[in-house]
C-alpha positions, 0 to 999 in steps of 0.5 A: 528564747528565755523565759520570763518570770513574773513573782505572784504577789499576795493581794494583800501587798498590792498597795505597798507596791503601788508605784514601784518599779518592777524588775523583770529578769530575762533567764535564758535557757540554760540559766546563763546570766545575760545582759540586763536591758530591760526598761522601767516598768511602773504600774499602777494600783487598781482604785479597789486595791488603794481602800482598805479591805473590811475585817469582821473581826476588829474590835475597837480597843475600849470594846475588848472587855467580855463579861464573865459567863453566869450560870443558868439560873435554877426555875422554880416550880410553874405549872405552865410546864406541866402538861398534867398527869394520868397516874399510874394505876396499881394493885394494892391489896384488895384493891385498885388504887391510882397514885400520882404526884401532888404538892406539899406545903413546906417540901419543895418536892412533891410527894405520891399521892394514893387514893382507891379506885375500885375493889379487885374482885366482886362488886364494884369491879371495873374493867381496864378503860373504866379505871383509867377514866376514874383514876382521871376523875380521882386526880382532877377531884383532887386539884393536884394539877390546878394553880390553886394547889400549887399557890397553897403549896408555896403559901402564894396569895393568889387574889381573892379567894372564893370565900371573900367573894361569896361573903360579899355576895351574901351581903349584897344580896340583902341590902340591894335596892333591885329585887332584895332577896327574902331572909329564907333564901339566904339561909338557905344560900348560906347553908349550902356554902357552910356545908358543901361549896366554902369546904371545897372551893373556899381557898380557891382564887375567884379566877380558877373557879371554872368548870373543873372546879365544879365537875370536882364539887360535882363529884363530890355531892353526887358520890354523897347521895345529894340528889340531883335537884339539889346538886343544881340548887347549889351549882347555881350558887357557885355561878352566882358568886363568880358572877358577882365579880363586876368592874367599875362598869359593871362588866363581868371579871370572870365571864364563864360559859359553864358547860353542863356536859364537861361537870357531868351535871346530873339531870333534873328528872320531875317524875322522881322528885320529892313532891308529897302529897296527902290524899283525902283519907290522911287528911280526913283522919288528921282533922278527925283527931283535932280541934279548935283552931288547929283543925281549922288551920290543918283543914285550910293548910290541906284544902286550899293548897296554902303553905305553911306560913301563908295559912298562918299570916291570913287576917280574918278582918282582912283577908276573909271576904264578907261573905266568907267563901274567898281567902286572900294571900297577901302575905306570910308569917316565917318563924313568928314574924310577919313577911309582907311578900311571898315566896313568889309573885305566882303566891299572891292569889285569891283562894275560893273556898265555894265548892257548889254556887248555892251550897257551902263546902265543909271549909266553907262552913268553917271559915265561916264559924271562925269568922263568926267567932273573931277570936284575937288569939285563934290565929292571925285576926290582928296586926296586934296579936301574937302570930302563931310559928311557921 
């Protein structure tokens, strides 16, 4: 019986052979040729044979070009890949000091810092976590991991600066309809920018004025003995000014939650705050080495709780009651010109010089010899005469 042969056929040729005539050669056994009687086979190819096969890997002729492989393109400097830095707390000298990396205007790389953190040996040593924390401290006082250093470094306008915002602060603050603020308050705001905030934060865009911005300041006015009232006072200015900067409607650009605990804020004792107040002896013995009207002024300034400049801005023609036993304070004198408001609403107040209902006290007894004597130049009986200085 001889066996039958069949030629596997690559898939790939199947539709060439659709409708062909397959031959089949019976071989015998011993591969004797035998007698070719066979009949006419014909097959056909399969539905799925007949379509083309899909190929990943054509491209169309006019799509072979490729563009030529560009280098990755160098990055400059970001501080959003910078995830800060600690410093590296070393021993030089006599000394602990921390050193770290901080930006250089004109030097694309950035150079060590190096700043003292604590003696080695004696008073004012700290322990190996009390260093640590201050080398912290030192370098975000510092601003060497803040945009703004970096902005300065590269010579980067980076919006408006502080010291734009608080400049247009100020000048609002005395032209504005809704509670104007006095003239002694702005110096005051002023003097307080000129001295400690405009040297520290002036350079600073307006949007980076936040919390660690002022723990820095912070630092700074407490490592310089300020006390803590003052360093308040003056806290309260940089939140001022940050606030002032509103929108066409009136909101908020940099709406900040000040945290008093992150700033390290020192807190408001009353019991240790400056408060003088002369007891009777001092002021017995100072109206004893005066006279005329400056004994009159010291005693009324002493006597009635009156300020400065309030016991200088009294008119005795108009705010001395007939009977002279009530002061009325309505207004002040500051620097030799006449202020029609006070300090404070709580300043406007009725003053009763009567100690006894039948009996006049010393003061009393002066308001009223000063009455008596309605003299023009002794104080303030006019809106004509020369007001004495505050």
């Amino acid at each position: 019986m001889g066996i039958l042969h069949i030629s596997t056929f690559d898939r790939a040729l199947l539709p060439a052979c659709a409708g062909a005539v397959l031959t089949i050669a019976a071989v015998s056994a011993g591969n004797t040729p035998a007698k070719l009687d066979f009949p006419v086979i014909t097959v056909d190819a399969p539905a799925y044979v007949v379509e083309p096969l899909p190929s990943q890997l054509q491209f169309p002729t006019s799509d072979n070009k490729v563009g030529p492989a560009t280098p990755d393109k160098r990055r400059g400097k970001s501080m959003s890949r910078r995830s800060g830095q600690s410093g590296s707390v070393e021993v030089s000298g006599k000394w602990y000091v921390v050193r770290f990396w901080k930006d250089v205007m004109g030097q694309e790389k950035r150079v060590h810092a190096c700043e003292r953190i604590c003696p080695i040996n004696g008073s004012g040593k700290l322990n190996q976590s009390e260093r640590q924390r201050r080398a912290k401290e030192i370098i975000a006082e510092s601003g060497a991991d803040t945009p703004e250093c970096l902005a300065r470094a590269e010579g980067v306008p980076n919006g408006v600066t502080f010291r734009e915002q608080a400049a247009w602060w100020i000048e609002n603050a005395q032209q504005r309809k809704r509670k104007p603020v006095a003239p002694g308050t702005i110096e005051s705001w002023q003097g307080c920018l000129d001295v400690w905030i405009l040297p520290n934060l002036g350079d600073i865009s307006l949007s980076s004025v936040g919390n660690l911005a002022l723990k820095g300041l912070v630092a700074k006015m407490v490592k310089a003995g300020l006390s803590p009232k003052t360093i308040n006072t003056y806290s309260q200015v940089v939140k001022s000014v940050v606030a002032s900067a509103v929108n066409e409607e009136g909101e908020q650009l940099y709406p900040r939650k000040w945290n008093h605990e992150f700033c390290d804020m020192p807190v408001v004792d009353k019991r240790k705050q400056k408060t003088p107040c002369p007891t009777s002896e001092v002021m017995t013995g100072i109206i004893a080495t005066t006279k005329g009207y400056k004994q009159m002024y010291l005693a009324l300034e002493g006597g009635g709780g009156f300020r400065a400049g309030e016991a200088i801005g009294i008119e005795i023609d108009k705010h001395i009651s007939a009977d002279f036993r009530t002061i009325k304070v309505r207004q002040k004198v500051r620097r030799g010109k006449l202020e029609h408001f006070l300090k404070t609403d709580a300043g406007r107040r009725d003053v009763d010089c009567m100690r006894q209902r039948n009996t006049p006290s010393a003061r009393e007894a002066g308001v009223m010899k000063l009455g008596d004597e309605r003299k023009t130049d002794a104080w303030k009986s006019s809106a004509t005469a020369e007001p004495c200085r505050s």
